[in-house]
N, C-alpha and C positions, 0 to 999 in steps of 0.2 A: 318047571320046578314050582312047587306051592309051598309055602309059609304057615304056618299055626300064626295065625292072627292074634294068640295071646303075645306073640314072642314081636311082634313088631312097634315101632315106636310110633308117638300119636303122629308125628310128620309124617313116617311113614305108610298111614292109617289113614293121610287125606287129611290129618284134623290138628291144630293148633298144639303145641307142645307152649303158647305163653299162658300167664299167670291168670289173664284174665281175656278178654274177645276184646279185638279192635274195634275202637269207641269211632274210628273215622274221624272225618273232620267235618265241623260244622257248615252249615252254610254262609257263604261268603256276603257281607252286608257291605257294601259299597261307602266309601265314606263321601262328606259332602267334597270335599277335595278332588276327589276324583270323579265327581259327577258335574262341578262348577270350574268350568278354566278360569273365571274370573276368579272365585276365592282361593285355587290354586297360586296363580300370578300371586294375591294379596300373601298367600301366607309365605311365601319365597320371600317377598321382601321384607315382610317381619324378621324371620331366620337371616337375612342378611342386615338389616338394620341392628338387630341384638346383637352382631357377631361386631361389625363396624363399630358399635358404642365401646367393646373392649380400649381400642387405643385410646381415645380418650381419657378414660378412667388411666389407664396406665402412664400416659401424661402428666396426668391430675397430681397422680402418683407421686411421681418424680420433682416436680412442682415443689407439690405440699413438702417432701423430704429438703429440700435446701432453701426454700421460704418462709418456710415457719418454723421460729424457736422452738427446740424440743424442751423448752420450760414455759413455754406460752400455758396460760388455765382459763377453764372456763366456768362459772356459776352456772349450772341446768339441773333444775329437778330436784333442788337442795343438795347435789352432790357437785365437788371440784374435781375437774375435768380434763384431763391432760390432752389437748386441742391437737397435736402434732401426730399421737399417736393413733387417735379415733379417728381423724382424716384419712391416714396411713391405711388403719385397718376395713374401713369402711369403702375405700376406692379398691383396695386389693381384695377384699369379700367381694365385693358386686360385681367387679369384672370377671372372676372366676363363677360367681352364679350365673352369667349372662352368656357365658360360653357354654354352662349344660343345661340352660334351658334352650336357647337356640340349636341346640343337639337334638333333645328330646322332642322339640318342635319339629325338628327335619324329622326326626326317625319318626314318628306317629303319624304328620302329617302329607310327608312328599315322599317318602321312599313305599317302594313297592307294598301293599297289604296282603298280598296273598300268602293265605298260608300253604307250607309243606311240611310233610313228614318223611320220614326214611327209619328204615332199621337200623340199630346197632351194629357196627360192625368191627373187625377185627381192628386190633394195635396197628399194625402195621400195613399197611398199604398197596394194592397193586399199582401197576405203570393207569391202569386203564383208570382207578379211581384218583390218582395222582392230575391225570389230564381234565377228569371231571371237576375235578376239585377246582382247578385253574380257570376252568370253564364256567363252577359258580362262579367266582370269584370278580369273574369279569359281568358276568350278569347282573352280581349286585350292585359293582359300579356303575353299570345301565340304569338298572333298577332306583339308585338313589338318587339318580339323577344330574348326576355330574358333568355329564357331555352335554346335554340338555339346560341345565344351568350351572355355567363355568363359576362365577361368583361365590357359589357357596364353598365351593371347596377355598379356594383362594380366600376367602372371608375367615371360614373356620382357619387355616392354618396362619392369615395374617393374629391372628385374636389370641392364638395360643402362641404363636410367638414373641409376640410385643408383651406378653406377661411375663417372659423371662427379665425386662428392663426393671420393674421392680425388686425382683426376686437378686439383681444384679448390683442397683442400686444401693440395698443396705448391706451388701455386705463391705461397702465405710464402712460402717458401723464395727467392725470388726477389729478397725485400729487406722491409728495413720500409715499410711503410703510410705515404706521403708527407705526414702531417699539417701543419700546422703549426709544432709542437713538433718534431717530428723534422727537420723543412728547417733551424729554426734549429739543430739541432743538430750534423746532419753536412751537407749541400750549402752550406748558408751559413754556417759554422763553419770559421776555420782557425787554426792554433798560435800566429798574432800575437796580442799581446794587451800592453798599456801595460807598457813595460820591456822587454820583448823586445827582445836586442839583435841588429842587421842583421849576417850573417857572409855572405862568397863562399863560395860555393856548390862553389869548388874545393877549396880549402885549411884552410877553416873561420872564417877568419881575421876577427876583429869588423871592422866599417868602421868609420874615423876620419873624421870632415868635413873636418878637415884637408887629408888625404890625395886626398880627390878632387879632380880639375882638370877646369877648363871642360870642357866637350866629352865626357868620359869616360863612360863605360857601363859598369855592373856587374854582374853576376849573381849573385844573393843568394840566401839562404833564412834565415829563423829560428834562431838561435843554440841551442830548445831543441827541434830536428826529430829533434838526433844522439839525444834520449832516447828515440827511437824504437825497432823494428825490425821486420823480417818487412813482411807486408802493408798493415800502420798504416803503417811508415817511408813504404811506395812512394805509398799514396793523399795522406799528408799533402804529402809531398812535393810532388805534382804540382797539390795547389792553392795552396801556399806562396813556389811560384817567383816571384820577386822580379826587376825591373828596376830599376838608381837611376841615377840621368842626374843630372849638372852642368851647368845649361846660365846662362848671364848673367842675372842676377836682371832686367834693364834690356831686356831681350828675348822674353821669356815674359808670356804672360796670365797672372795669380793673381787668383780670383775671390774678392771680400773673403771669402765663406764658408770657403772656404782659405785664408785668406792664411797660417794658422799652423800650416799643412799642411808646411811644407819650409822648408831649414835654407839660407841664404845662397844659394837658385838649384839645391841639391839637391832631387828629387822622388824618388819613388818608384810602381811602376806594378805590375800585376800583370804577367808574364811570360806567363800563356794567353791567346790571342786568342780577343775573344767570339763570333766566329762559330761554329766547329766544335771551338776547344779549342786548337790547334797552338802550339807554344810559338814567342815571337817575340825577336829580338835582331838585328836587320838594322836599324841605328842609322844616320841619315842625320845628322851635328851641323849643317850651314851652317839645314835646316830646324828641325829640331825630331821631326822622323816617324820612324817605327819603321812597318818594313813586314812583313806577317806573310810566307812564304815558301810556305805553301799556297794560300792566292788570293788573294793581293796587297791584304787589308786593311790600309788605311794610317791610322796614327793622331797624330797631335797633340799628342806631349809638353810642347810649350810651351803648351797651350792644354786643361789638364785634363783629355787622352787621347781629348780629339772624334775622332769616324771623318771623314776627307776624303776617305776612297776607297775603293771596294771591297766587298761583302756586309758586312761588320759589322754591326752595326743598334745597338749601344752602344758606350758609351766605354769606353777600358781602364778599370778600376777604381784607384783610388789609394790606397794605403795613407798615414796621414798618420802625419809623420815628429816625432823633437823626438832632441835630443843627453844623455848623461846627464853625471855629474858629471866623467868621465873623457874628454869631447871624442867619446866614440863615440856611434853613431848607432844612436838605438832607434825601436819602434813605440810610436805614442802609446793605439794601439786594433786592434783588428781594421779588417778591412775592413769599410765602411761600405755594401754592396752584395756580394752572393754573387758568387763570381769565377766564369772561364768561360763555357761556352754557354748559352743561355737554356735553359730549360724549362716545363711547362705552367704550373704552380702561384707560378712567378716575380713577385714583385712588382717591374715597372721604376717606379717613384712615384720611386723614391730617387734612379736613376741622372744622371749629370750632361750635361747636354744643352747646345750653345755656345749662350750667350747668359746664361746660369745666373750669378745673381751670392749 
């Protein structure tokens, strides 16, 4: 059977259907490395000498992070210096430089140089190219030299693993160790405390029991927050926020455990909703409910801050109240329950559940 030779393809024609003729590969130039066993041996132990200085550095590291004052300074260059951090940065730079030049050292200088080529070939796979593939694979481990010198490998993976110790290291830095002792200290800790007198939160102004009227809503915070400033003012702040409600003594639940929680029908509530934290003052009086404004958790001032609606999963928290000798209204205690969103290490034992007396 014959073919018109216009109708056939240039492969089929004997002749290259690519873009351009295969340029081959050039001739192979032997490096000194592989023509000197001796500056082979030398350049192994460079590659493993760079890989081994990693721990060190990573040492250094660890070191400099709990021996040196993170306000330590330094005079250099006409510029002040922050010594703690430059150290930091400077041992955790070079040990990561030292691990991809001892790389780039092994691959130039000790792994195989020969070049190859191969065609492009399809996505997907045969079995036979699959087993080739496995068969480089183990070559290049040959080729790099691995069985031949165990060290390097064991060097490279000791160097990249000891720089997770830094990387581990600051993450302190991220806060204190949620113990116990530390929860009660700052999560479950806030500036009320027996005598603390209740001030609005605009004007600073103390509350008078007097002065409030049925119905009214007030936004408060702790009389001694103003002794604050900076970052302490803002954090204290935000768990200090205060709600005080008047509502008819003849109308509200008081569970005898409260009963001496509030002052003629006056309460007092935490202002963060426990869901997600969002500060609440959307006062309904004919109810009793305060509704938070980010997802419509609704809560139960007349009935010891029960959730009746909403994601919540606790009650507002209550600060319990008492007058001092000047008619104004103070805290009898902290709060009796850590304010805000839940968290892992939270103990809810305490919190106030409807039915609770």
């Amino acid at each position: 059977m014959t073919h018109d030779q216009s109708t056939l393809t240039p492969r089929e024609q004997g002749e290259s259907d690519l873009p351009v003729s295969d340029p081959g590969i050039e001739p192979h130039v032997e490096r000194y490395t592989d023509s000197d066993p001796r500056l082979s041996q030398r350049t192994y132990h460079q590659v493993v000498a760079l890989f081994a200085a990693v721990p060190v550095l990573a040492i250094a590291f660890v070191v400099i992070y709990f021996a040196v004052p993170h306000t330590a300074t330094a005079e250099l260059l006409g510029q002040r210096w922050s010594i703690q951090p430059t150290l930091l940065g400077l041992t955790a730079g070079l040990g990561v430089l030292l691990i991809g030049i001892g790389a780039i050292h092994w691959a130039r200088q000790l792994m195989n140089d020969t070049e190859i080529s191969e065609e492009r070939h399809p996505v997907a796979s045969t079995a036979s190219e699959k087993a080739e593939f496995v068969a480089a694979v183990n070559a290049g481990a040959s080729d790099a030299g691995i069985k031949r010198r165990g060290m390097l490998l064991g060097s490279l993976g000791g160097a990249i693993g000891i720089m997770a110790v830094p990387a581990l290291v600051t993450l302190a830095d991220l806060g204190p160790w949620p113990t116990a002792a530390t929860r009660k200290e700052t999560l479950e800790h806030t500036l009320w405390a027996d005598g603390v007198r209740v001030v609005n939160d605009t004007n600073w102004i103390p509350l008078k029991a007097a002065d409030i009227e049925i119905g009214q809503l007030v936004n408060a915070e702790p009389e001694n927050l103003r002794d604050l400033h900076g970052t302490e003012y803002q954090n204290m702040k935000a768990k200090t926020a205060l709600i005080v409600v008047r509502m008819d003594p003849n109308s509200i639940k008081v569970p005898e455990s409260r009963r001496d929680w509030q002052v003629g029908g006056i309460l007092a509530y935490s202002k963060i909703c426990t869901h997600v934290g969002c500060p609440i003052s959307l006062w309904e009086q004919q109810t009793h409910h305060l509704l938070c404004p980010c997802h419509q958790s609704t809560f139960d001032l007349g009935d010891s801050g029960v959730v009746v609606f909403g994601p919540a999963a606790r009650s507002l928290p209550q600060l319990p109240l008492k007058v001092d000798a000047q008619g104004y209204l103070v805290a009898q205690s902290d709060f009796t329950v850590p304010v805000g969103p839940s968290f892992f290490e939270r103990d809810s034992r305490n919190d106030y559940k409807k039915g609770d007396r």
